[in-house]
C-alpha distance (Angstrom), angle and dihedral (degrees) to the residues before:
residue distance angle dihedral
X1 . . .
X2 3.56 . .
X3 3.87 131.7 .
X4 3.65 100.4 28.0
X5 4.05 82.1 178.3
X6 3.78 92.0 54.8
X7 4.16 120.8 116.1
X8 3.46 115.2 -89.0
X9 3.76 122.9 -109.0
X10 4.03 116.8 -158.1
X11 3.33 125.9 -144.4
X12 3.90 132.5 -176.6
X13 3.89 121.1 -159.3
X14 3.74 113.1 -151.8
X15 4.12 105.1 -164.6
X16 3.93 117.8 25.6
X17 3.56 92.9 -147.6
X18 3.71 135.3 117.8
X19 3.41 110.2 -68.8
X20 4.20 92.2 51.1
X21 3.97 94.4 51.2
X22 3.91 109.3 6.7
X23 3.47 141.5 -143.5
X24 3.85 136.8 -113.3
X25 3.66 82.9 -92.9
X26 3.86 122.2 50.5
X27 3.90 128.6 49.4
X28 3.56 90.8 -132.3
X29 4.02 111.5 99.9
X30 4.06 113.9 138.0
X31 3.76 98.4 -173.3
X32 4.21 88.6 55.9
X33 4.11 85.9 63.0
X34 3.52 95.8 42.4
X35 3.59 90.6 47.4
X36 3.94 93.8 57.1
X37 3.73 97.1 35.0
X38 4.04 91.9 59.6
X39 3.34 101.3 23.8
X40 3.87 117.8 178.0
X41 3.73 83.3 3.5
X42 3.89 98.5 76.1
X43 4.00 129.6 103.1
X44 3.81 114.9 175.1
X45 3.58 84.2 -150.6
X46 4.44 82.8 -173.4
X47 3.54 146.9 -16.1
X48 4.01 115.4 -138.6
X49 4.05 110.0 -143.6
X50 4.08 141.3 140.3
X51 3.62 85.4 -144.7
X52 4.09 123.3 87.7
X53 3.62 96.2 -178.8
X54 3.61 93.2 44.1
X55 3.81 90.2 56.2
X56 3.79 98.1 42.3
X57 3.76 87.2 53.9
X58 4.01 91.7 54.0
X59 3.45 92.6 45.5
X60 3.71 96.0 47.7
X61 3.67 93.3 47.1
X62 4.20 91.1 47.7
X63 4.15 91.9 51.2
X64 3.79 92.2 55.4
X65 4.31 92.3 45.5
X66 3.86 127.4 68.6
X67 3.34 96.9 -92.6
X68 4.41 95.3 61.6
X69 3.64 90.8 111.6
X70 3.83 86.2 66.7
X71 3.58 95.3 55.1
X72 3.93 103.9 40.5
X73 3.40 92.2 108.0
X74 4.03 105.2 34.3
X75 3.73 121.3 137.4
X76 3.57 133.0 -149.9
X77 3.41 118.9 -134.6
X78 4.07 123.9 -178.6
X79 4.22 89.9 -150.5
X80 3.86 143.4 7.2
X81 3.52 93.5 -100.7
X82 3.37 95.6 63.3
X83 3.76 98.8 46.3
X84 3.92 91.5 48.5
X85 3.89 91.4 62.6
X86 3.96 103.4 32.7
X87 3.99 75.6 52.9
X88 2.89 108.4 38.9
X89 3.87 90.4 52.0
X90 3.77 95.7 47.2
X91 4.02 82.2 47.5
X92 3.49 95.3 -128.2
X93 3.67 95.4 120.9
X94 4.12 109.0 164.7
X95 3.74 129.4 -99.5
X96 3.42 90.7 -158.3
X97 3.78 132.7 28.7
X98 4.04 119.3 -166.2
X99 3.75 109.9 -156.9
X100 3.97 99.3 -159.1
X101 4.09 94.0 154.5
X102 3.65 122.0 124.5
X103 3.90 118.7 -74.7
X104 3.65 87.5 -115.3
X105 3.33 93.2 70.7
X106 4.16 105.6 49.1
X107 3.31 142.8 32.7
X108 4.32 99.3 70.0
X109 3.27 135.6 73.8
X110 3.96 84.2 -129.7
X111 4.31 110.9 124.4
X112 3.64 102.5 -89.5
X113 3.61 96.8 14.8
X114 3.53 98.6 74.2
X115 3.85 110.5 88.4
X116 3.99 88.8 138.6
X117 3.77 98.8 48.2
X118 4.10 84.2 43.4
X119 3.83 89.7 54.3
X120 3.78 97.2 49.9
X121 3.94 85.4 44.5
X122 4.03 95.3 54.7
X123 3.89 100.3 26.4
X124 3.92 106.9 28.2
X125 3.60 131.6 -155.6
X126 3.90 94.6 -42.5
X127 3.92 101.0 85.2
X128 3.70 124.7 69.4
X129 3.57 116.3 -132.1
X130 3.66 135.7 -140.8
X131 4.10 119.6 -164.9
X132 3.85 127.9 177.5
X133 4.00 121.1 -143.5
X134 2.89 155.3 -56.8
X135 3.93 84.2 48.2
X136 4.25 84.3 -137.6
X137 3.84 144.8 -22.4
X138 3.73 90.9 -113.9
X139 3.71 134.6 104.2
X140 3.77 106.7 -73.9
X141 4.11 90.7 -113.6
X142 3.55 89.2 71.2
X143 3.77 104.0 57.0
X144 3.83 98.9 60.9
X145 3.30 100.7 75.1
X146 3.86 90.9 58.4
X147 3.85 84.8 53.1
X148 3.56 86.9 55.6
X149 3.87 93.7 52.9
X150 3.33 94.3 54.3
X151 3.58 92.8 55.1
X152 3.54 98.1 51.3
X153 3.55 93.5 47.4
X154 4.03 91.4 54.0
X155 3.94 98.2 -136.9
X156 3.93 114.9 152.1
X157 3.70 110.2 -107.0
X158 3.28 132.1 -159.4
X159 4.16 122.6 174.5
X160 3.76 125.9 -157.4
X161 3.98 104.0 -109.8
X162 4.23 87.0 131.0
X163 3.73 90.0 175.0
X164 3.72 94.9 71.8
X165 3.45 90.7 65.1
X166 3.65 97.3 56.2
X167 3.66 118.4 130.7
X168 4.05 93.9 -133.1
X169 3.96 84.0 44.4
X170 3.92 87.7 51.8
X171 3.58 92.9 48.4
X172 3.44 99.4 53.5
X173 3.67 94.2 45.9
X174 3.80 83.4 49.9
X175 4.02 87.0 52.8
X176 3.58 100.2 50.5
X177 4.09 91.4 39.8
X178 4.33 92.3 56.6
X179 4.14 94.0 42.3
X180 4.00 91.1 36.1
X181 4.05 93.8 -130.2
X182 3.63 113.0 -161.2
X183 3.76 98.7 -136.7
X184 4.14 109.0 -133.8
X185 3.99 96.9 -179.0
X186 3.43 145.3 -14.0
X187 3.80 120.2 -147.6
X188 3.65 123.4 -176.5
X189 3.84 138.7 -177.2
X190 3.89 127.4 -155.3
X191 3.83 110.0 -178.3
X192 3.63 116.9 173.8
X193 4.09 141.2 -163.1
X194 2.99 95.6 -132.1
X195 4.81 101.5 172.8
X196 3.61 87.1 86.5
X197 3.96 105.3 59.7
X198 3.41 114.2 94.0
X199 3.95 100.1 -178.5
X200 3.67 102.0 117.3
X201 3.58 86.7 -174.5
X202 3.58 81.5 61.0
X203 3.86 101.4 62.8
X204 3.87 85.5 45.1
X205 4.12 116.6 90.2
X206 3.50 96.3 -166.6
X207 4.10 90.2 58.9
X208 3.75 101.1 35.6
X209 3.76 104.4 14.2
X210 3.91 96.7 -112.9
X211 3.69 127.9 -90.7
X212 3.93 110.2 -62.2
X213 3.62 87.9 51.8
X214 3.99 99.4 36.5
X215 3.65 101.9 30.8
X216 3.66 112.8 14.1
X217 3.43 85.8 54.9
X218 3.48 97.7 100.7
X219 4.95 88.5 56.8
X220 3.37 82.0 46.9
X221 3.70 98.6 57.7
X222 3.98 95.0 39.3
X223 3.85 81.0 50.9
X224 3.73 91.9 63.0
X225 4.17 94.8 31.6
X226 3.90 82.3 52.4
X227 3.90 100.3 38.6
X228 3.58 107.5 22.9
X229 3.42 130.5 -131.6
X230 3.94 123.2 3.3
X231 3.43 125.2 -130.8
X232 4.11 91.7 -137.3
X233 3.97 82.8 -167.1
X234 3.37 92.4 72.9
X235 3.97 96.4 48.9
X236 3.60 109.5 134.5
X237 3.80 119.7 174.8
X238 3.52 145.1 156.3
X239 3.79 143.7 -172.5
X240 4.22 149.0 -135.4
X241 3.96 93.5 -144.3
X242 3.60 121.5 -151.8
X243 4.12 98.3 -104.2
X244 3.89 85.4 55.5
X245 4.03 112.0 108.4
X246 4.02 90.2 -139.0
X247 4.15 74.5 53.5
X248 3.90 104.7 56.3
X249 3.87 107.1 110.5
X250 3.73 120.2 -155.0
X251 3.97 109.9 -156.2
X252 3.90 102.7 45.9
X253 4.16 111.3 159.8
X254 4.28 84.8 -159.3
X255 3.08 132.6 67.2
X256 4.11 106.1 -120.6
X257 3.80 94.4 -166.8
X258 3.81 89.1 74.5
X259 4.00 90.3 63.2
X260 3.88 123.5 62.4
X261 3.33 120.1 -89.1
X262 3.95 93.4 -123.0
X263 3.44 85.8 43.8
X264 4.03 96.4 64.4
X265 3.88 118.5 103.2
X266 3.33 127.6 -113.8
X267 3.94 122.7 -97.2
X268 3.76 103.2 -145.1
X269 3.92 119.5 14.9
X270 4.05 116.0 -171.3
X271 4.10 122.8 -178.9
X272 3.68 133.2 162.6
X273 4.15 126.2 -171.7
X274 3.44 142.7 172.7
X275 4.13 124.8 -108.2
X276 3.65 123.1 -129.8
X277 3.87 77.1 -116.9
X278 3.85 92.6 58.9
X279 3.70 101.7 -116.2
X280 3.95 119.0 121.1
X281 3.59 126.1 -110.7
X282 4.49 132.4 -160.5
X283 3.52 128.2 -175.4
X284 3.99 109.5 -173.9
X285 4.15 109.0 -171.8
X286 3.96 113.2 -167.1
X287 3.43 133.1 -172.0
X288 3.57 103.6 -163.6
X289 3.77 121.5 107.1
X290 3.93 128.7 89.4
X291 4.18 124.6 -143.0
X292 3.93 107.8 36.1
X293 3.85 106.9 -82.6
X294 3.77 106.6 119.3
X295 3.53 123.7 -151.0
X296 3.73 124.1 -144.5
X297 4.03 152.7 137.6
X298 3.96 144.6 166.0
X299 3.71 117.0 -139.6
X300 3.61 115.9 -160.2
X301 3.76 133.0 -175.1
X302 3.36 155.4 169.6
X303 3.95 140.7 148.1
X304 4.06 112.4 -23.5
X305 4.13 90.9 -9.8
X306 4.15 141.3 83.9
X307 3.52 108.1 171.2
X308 4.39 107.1 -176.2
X309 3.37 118.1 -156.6
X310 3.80 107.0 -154.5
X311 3.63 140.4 -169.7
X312 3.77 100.6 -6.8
X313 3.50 105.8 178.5
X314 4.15 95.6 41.8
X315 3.71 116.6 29.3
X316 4.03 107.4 -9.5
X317 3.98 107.0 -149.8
X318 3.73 123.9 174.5
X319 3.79 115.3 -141.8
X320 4.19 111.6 -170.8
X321 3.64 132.3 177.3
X322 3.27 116.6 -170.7
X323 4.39 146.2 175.8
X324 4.09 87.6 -70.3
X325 3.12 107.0 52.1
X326 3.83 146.7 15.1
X327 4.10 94.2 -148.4
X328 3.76 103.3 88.3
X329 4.09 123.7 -126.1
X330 3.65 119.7 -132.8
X331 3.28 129.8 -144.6
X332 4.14 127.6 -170.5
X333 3.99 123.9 162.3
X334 3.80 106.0 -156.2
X335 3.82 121.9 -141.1
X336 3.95 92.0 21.2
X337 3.58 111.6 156.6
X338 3.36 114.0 -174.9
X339 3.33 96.4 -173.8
X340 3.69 90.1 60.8
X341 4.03 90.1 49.9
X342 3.95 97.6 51.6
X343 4.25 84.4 57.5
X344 3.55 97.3 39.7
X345 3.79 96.4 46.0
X346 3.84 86.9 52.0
X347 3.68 91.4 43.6
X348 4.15 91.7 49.0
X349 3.67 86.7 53.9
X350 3.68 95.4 56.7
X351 3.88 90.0 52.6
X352 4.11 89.8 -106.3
X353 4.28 106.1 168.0
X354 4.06 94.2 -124.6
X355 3.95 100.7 -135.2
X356 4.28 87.2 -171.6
X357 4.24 98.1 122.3
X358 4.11 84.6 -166.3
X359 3.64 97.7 65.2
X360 4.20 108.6 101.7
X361 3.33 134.0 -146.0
X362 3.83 113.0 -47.5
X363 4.28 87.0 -129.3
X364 3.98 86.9 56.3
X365 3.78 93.7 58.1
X366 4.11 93.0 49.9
X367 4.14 89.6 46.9
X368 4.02 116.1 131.8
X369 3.78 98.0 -149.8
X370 4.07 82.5 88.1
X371 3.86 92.7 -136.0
X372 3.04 96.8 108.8
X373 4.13 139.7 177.2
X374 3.45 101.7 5.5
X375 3.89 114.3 -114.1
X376 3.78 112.8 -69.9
X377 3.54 97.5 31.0
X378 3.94 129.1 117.5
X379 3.62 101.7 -161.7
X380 3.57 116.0 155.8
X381 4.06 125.8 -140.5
X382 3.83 113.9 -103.1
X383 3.55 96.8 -169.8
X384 3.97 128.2 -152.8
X385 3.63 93.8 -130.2
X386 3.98 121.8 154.3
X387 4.13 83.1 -129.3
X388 3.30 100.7 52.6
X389 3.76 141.7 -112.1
X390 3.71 91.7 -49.1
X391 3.83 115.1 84.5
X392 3.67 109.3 -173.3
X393 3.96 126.2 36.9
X394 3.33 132.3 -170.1
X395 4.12 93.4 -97.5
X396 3.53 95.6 43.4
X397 3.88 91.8 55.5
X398 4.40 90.6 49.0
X399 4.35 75.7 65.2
X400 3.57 104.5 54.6
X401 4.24 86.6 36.1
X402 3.61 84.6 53.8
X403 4.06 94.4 47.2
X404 4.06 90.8 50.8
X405 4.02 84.3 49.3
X406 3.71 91.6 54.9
X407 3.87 94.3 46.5
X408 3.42 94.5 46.0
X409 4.19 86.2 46.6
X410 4.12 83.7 47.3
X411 3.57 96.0 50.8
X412 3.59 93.0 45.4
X413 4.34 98.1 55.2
X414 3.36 90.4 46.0
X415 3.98 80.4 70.3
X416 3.63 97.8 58.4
């Protein structure tokens, strides 16, 4: 690591679960992009977690990697509580505080729901704060008034809606900024393989939500970053339920007897709405394909231009076709990691010295010519957005949660 002189920069992990340090299986690993982005710089001051074992693994895993000198002084704590005043008292109180627990657990100000409004109580307005999605499993109404918290307190927050910060997505936001397209409609598609997840909790609505508001998620939000603002009046969906014979799947890893039947997700959810704009939006979720390759894409037009966003989570490619010419462009960025950009955005705009030796010049990221970082790099987009280099706060999230809500709601009546 470089800079072993450099000032330290403390982070606290709340939740020591998958998508804060990994597994040999998912892309998702928060405390790998931290690691390069600060480099030498990092202390893991704690990590926040019910589990002992789960911790002890971490940690044992973290001393024997690169990054060990970051973690020779992490503590375990069971709850915030705890961490605020063994911190507090060793001042080493964190600049930044990644809330990676289970939506179950945050995003109300219900008892034992509250890990946000229990982080601004201990730590105050001085941290910055980092919190994946869905904000909560709870009905929509009940996450505002965390949003609201957070804003009166005045911490920076950042939320985990990585796809935003996509070069392709950045490009085409870019491209319909400079010509001023009128967006008509976007339509999106989220197909997933679905014989290779094991999560029963994950086949089982009234644990995880279901998939429109758990996984498709991420379409949904790029519908509204893309689209603006949905009319949730308009929200029509409907659904291929489980005891359906189009909805009989063949290569299940769970066994789906062990759940309730009216607690089984839907295979195939379709909805379409109006803007506030006017233009039409669709969101089609699938659960279809075997292995683990998803398949997926947003289409979006409007008078001259289709700009296709393909292939999101694997090899994200840009196709546009625009007033000149009928022969579409493509675009790819190689290397991007969007997961890397969400962290290092937030981290840029708390002043954080980035200690990552692949990231390129800030100028090649924001180039036109849609090549790109050249292969190898790990650059992250710095986008010129009138917001800032943040994508995704806190409020803005409590929308798009709300929007899955009301498809899922949609799709649901439409039963009855």
């Amino acid at each position: 690591m470089a800079n072993s002189k450099a000032a330290k920069f403390s982070v606290l992990f709340v939740g020591a679960g998958n998508i804060t340090f990994g597994n040999d299986n998912v892309l998702w690993n928060h405390s790998l992009r931290v690691e390069r982005y600060l480099g030498s710089s990092l202390e893991v001051v704690g990590i926040v977690d019910p589990s002992i074992d789960r911790v002890k693994h971490v940690l044992a895993q973290k001393k024997a990697s690169s990054a060990a000198a970051a973690y020779a002084k992490t503590e375990h704590f069971l709850d915030v509580a705890s961490a605020e005043k063994a911190l507090r008292a060793a001042e080493k109180l964190p600049k930044l505080i990644i809330l990676g627990t289970p939506p179950h657990f945050r995003g109300t100000m219900l008892e034992q729901r509250d890990l946000e409004s229990q982080i601004i109580a201990s730590f105050g307005s001085a941290p910055a704060l980092f919190c994946e999605k869905p904000v909560s499993t709870a009905r929509p109404h009940e996450s505002y008034p965390v949003a609201q918290i957070l804003k009166d307190s005045g911490n920076t927050v950042s939320v985990g809606y990585m796809l935003r910060y996509l070069h392709v997505v950045q490009k085409a936001m870019s491209i319909i900024r400079e010509n001023n397209v009128q967006i008509m409609s976007v339509n999106a598609r989220y197909t997933c393989a679905y014989s290779k997840i094991r999560k029963i909790d994950w086949w089982n609505k009234a644990k995880q939500c279901g998939p429109v508001v758990e996984q498709a998620t991420h379409f949904c939000d790029l519908c509204r970053y893309i689209g603006g603002e949905v009319n949730l009046e308009s929200v029509k969906a409907i659904a291929l339920e489980h005891d359906e014979p189009a909805g009989k799947l063949s290569h299940m890893a769970i066994d789906e007897s062990q759940i309730d039947s009216s607690d089984r997700i839907p295979r195939v959810t379709s909805a379409f709405w109006k803007y506030e704009k006017g233009a039409i939006g669709s969101l089609t979720h699938i659960i279809a394909l075997h292995g683990i390759k998803y398949s997926n894409e947003i289409v979006v037009s409007g008078d001259g231009y289709q700009l296709r966003l393909v292939d999101l989570y694997g090899t994200p490619t840009l196709h546009v076709r625009t007033p000149a010419s009928e022969k579409e462009e493509t675009f790819t960025f190689p290397n991007d990691d969007p997961f890397y950009s969400e962290l290092a955005a937030l981290l840029e705009s708390l002043g954080a010295d980035c200690q990552d030796a692949s990231s390129v010049d800030e100028n090649a990221d924001n180039d036109s010519s849609g090549e790109g970082p050249a292969p190898g790099s790990s650059s992250f987009y710095r986008p010129s957005h009138p917001t800032g280099s943040i994508l995704s706060t806190f409020e803005d999230a409590c929308k798009t949660y709300e929007f899955t809500w009301r498809i899922r709601d949609e799709s649901e009546a439409s039963r009855r």
